[in-house]
KOLKEDO-706891 format. One line per field, with one value per atom (N, C-alpha, C): x, y, z; residue in three letters; atom name; residue number from 1. Coordinates in steps of 0.1 Angstrom, whole numbers. Last residue first. Layout:
BEGIN
px: c(X | ...)
py: c(Y | ...)
pz: c(Z | ...)
code: c(ALA | ...)
site: c(CA | ...)
pos: c(NUM | ...)
REM end
This chain:
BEGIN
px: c(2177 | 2169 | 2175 | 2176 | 2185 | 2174 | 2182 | 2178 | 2184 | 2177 | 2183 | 2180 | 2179 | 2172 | 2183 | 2175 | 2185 | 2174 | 2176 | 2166 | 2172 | 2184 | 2189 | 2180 | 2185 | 2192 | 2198 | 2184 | 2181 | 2187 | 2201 | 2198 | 2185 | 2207 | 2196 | 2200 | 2227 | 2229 | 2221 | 2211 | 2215 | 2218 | 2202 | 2213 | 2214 | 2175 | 2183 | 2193 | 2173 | 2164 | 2181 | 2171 | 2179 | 2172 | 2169 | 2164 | 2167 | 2187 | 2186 | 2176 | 2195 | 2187 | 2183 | 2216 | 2211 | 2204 | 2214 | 2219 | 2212 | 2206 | 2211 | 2217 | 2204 | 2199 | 2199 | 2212 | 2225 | 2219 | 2197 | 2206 | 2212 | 2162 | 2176 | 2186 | 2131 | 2143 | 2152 | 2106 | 2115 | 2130 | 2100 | 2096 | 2109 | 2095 | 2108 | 2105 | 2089 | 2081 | 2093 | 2092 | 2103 | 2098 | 2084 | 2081 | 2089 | 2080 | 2087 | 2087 | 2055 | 2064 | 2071 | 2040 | 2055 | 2063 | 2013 | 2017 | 2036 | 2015 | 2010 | 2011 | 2031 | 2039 | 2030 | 2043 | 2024 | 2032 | 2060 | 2051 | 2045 | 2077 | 2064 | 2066 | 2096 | 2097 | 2081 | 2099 | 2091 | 2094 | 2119 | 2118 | 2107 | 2123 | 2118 | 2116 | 2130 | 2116 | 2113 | 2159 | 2147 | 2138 | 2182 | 2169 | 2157 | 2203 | 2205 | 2186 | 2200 | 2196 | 2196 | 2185 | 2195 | 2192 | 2155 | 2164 | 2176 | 2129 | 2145 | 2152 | 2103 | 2112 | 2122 | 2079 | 2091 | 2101 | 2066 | 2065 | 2076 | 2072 | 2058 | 2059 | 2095 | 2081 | 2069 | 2112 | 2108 | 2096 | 2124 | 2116 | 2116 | 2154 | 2150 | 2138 | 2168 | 2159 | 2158 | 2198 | 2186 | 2179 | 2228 | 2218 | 2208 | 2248 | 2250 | 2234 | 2283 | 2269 | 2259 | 2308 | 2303 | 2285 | 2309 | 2309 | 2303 | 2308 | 2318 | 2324 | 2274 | 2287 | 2298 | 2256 | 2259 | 2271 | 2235 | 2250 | 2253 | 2213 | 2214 | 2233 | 2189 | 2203 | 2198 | 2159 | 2167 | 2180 | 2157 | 2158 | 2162 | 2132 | 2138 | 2145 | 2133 | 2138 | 2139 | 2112 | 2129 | 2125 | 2085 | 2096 | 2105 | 2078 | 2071 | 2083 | 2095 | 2095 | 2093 | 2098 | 2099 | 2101 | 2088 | 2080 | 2081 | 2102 | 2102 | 2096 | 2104 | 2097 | 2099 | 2094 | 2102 | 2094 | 2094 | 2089 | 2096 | 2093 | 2103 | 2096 | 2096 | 2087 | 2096 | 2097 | 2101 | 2093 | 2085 | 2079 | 2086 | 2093 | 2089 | 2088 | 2092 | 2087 | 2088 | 2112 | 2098 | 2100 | 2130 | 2117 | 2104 | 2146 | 2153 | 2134 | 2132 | 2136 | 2138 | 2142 | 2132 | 2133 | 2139 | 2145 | 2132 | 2137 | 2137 | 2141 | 2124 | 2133 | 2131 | 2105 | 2100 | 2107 | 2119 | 2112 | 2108 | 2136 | 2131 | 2128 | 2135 | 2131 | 2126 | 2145 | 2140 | 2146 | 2144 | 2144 | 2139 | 2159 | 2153 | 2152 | 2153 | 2161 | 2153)
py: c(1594 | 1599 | 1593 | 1581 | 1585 | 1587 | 1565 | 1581 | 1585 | 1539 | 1541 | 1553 | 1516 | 1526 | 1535 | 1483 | 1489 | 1503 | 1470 | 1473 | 1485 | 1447 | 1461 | 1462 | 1429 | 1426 | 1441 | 1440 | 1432 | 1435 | 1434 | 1443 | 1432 | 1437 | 1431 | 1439 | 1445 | 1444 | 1434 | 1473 | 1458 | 1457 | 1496 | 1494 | 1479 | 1498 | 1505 | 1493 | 1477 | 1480 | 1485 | 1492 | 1483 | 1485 | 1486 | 1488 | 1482 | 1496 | 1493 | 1500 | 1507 | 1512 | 1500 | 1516 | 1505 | 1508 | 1547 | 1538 | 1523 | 1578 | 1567 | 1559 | 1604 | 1596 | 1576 | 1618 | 1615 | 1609 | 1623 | 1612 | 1608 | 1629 | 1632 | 1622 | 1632 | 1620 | 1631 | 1642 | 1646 | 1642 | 1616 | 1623 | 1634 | 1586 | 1593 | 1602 | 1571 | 1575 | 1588 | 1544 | 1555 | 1558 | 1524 | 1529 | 1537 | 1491 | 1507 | 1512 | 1468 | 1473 | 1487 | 1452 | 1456 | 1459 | 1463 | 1455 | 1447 | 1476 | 1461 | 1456 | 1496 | 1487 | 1476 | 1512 | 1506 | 1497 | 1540 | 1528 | 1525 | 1566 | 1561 | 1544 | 1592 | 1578 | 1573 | 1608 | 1604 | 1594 | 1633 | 1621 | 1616 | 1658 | 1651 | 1633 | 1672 | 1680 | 1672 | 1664 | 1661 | 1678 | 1646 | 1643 | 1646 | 1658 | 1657 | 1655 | 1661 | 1671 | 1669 | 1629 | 1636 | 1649 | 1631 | 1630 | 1637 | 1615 | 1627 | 1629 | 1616 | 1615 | 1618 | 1599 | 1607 | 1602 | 1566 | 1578 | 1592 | 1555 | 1564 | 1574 | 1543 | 1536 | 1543 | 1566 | 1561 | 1553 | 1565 | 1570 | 1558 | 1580 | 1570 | 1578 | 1579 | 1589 | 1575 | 1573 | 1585 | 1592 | 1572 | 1574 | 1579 | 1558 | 1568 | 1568 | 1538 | 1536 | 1551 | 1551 | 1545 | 1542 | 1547 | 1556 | 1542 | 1524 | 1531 | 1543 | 1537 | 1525 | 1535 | 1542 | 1546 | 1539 | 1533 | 1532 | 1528 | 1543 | 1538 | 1538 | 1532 | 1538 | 1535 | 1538 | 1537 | 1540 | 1525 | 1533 | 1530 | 1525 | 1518 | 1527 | 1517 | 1525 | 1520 | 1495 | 1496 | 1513 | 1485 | 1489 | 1489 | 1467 | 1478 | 1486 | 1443 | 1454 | 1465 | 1422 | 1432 | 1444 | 1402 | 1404 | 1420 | 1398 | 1402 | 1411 | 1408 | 1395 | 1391 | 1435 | 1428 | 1414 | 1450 | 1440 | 1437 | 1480 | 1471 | 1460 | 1497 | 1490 | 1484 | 1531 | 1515 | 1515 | 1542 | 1540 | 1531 | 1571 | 1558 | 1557 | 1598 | 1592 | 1576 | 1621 | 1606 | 1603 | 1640 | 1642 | 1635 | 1618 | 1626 | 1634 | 1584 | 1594 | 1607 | 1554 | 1559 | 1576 | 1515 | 1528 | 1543 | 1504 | 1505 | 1517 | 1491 | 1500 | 1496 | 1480 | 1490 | 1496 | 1461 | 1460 | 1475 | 1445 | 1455 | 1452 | 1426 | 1427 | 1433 | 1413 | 1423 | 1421 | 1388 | 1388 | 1404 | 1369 | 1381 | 1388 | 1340 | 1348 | 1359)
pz: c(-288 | -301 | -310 | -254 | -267 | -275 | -226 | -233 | -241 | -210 | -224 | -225 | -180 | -188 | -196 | -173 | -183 | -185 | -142 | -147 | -158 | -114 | -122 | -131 | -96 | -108 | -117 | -64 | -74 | -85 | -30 | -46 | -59 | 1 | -10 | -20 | 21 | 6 | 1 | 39 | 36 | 25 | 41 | 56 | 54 | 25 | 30 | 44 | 2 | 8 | 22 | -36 | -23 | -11 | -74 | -60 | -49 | -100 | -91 | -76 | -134 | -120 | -112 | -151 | -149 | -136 | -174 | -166 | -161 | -184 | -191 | -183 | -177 | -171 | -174 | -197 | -190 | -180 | -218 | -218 | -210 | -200 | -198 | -206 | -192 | -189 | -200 | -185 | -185 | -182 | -151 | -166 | -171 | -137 | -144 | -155 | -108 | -117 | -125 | -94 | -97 | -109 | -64 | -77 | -79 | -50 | -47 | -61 | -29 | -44 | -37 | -13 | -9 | -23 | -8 | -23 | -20 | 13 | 13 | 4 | 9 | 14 | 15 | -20 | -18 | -5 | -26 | -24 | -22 | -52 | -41 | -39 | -65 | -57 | -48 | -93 | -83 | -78 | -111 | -108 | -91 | -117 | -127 | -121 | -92 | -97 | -113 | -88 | -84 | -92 | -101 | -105 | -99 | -92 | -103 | -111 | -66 | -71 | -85 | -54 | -59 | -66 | -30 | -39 | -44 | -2 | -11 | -22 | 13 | -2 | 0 | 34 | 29 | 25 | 37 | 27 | 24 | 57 | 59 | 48 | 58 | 56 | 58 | 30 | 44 | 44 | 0 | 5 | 20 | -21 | -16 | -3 | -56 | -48 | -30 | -61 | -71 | -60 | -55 | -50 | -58 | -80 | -73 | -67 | -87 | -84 | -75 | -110 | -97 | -99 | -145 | -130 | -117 | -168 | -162 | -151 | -169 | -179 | -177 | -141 | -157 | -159 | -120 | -125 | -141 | -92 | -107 | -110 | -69 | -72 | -83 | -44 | -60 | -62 | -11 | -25 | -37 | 15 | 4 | -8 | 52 | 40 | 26 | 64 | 60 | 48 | 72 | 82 | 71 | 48 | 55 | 67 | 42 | 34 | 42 | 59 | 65 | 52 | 40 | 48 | 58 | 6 | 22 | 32 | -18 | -18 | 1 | -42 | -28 | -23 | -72 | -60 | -53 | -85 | -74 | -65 | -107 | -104 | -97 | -134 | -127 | -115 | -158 | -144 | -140 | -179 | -175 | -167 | -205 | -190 | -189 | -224 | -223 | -209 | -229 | -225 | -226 | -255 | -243 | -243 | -261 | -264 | -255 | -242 | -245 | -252 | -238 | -245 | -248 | -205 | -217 | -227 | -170 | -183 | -196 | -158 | -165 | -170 | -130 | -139 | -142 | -102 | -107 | -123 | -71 | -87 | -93 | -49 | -51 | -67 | -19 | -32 | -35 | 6 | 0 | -11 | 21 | 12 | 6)
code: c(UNK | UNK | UNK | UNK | UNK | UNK | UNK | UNK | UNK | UNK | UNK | UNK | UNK | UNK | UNK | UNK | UNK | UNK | UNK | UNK | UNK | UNK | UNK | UNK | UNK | UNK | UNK | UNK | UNK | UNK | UNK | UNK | UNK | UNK | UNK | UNK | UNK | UNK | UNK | UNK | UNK | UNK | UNK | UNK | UNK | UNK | UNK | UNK | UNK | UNK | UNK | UNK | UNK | UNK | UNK | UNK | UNK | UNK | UNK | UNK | UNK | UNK | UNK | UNK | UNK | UNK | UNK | UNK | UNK | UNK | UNK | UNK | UNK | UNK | UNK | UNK | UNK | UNK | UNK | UNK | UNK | UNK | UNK | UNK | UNK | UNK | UNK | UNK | UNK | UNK | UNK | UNK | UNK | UNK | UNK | UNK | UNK | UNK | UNK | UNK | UNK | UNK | UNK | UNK | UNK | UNK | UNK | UNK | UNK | UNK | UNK | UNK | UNK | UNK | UNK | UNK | UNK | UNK | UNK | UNK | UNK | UNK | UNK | UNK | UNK | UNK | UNK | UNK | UNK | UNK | UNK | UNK | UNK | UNK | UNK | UNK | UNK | UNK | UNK | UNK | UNK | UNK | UNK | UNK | UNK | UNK | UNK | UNK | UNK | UNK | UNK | UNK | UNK | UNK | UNK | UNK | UNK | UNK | UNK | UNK | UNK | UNK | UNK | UNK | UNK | UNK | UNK | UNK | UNK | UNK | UNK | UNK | UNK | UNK | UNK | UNK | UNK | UNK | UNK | UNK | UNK | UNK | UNK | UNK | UNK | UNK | UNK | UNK | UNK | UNK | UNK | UNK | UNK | UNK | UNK | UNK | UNK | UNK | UNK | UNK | UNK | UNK | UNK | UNK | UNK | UNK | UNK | UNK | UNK | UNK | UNK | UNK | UNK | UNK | UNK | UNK | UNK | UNK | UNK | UNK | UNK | UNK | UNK | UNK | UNK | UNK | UNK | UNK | UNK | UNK | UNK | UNK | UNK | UNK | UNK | UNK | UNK | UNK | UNK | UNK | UNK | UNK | UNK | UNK | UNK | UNK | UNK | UNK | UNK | UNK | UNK | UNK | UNK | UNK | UNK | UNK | UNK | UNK | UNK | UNK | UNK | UNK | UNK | UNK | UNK | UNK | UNK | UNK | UNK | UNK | UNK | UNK | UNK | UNK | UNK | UNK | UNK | UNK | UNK | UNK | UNK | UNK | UNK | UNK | UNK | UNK | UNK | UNK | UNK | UNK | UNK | UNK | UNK | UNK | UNK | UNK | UNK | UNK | UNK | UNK | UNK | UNK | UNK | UNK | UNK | UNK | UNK | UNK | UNK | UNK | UNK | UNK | UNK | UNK | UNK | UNK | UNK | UNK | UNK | UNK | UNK | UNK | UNK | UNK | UNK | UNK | UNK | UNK | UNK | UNK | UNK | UNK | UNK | UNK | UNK | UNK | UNK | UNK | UNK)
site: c(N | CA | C | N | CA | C | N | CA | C | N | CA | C | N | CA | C | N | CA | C | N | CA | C | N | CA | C | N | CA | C | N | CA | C | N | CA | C | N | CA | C | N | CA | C | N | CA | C | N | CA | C | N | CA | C | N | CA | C | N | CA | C | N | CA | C | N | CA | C | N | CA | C | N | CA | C | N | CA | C | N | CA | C | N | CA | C | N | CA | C | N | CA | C | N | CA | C | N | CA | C | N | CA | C | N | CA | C | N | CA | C | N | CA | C | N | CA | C | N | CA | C | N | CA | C | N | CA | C | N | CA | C | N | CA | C | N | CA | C | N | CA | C | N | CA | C | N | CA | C | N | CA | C | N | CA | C | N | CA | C | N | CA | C | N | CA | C | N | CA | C | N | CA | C | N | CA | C | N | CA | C | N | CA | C | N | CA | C | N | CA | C | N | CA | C | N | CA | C | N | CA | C | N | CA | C | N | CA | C | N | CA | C | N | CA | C | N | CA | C | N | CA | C | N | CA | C | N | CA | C | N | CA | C | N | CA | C | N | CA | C | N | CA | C | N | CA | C | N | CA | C | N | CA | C | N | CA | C | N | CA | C | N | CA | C | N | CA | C | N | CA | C | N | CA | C | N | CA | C | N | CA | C | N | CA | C | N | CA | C | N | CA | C | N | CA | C | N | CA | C | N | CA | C | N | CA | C | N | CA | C | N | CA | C | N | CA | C | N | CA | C | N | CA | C | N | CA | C | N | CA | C | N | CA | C | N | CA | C | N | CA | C | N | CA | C | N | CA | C | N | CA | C | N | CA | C | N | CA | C | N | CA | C | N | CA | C | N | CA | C | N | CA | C | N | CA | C | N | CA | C | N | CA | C | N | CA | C | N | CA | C | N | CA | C)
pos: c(113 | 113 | 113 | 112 | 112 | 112 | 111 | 111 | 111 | 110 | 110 | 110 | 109 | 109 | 109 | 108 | 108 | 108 | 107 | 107 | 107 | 106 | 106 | 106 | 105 | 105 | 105 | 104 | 104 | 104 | 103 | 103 | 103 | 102 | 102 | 102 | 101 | 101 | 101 | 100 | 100 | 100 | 99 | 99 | 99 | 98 | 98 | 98 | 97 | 97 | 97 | 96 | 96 | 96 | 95 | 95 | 95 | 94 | 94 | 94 | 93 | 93 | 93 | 92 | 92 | 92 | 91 | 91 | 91 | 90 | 90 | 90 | 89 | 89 | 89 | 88 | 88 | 88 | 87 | 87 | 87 | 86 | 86 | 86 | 85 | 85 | 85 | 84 | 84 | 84 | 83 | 83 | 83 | 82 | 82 | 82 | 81 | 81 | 81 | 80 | 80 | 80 | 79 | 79 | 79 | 78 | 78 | 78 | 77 | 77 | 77 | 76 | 76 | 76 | 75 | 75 | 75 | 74 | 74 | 74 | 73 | 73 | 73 | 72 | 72 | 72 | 71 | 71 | 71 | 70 | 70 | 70 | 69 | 69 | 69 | 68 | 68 | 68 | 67 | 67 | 67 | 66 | 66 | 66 | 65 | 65 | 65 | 64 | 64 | 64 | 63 | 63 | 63 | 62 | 62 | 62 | 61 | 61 | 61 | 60 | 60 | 60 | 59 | 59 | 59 | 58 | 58 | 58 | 57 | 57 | 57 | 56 | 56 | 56 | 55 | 55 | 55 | 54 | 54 | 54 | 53 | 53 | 53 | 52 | 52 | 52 | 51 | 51 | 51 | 50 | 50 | 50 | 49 | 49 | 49 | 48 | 48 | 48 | 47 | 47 | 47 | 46 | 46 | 46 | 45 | 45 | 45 | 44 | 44 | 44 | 43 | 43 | 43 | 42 | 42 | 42 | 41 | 41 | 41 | 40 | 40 | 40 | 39 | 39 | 39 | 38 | 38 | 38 | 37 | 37 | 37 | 36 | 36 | 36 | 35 | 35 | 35 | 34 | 34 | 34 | 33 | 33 | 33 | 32 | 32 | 32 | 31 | 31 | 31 | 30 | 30 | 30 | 29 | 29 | 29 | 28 | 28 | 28 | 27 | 27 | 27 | 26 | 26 | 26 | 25 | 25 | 25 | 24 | 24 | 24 | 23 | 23 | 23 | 22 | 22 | 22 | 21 | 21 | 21 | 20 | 20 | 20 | 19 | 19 | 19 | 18 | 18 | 18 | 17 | 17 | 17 | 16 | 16 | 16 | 15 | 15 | 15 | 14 | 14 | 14 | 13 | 13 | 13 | 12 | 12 | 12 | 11 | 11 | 11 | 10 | 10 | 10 | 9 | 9 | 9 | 8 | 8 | 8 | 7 | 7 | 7 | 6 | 6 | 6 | 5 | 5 | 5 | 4 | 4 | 4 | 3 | 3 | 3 | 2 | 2 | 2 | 1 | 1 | 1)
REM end
């Protein structure tokens, strides 16, 4: 069974930084695509960023030149380094591992003053 479990939200004021954190608990972590979504209260679920097993990025335009995606694949973590946060970055963030429905639980991030 395949396990993914994100970690590092919380509340934080509009141009504060956080870092989520994505363990994976499957062997084929290293081969897969991995990304971030997130889903704000009451919208769909929408793509943040997601990176390849060798590292290439992409992201939503919503979030990119404030938001970083990296891995470690022998750690088998996925990161989402978040500065210059935003209210409207206010959602539940999720990590999946591309072209399956692993999710994990989600991870609450707050941007508010």
């Amino acid at each position: 069974q395949v396990q993914l479990e994100e970690s590092g939200g919380g509340l934080v004021q509009p141009g504060g930084s956080l870092r989520l954190s994505c363990a994976a608990s499957t062997n084929i972590f290293s081969r897969y695509k991995m990304r971030w979504y997130r889903q704000a209260p009451g919208k769909e679920r929408e793509l943040v960023a997601d990176i390849s097993p060798g590292g290439s990025a992409s992201y939503a335009n919503s979030v990119k030149g404030r938001f970083t995606i990296s891995r470690d694949n022998a750690k088998k973590m996925v990161y989402l380094q978040m500065n210059s946060l935003k209210p409207e970055d206010t959602a539940v963030y999720y990590c999946n591992i591309m072209g399956t429905n692993f999710w994990g639980q989600g991870t609450q991030v707050t941007v508010s003053s």
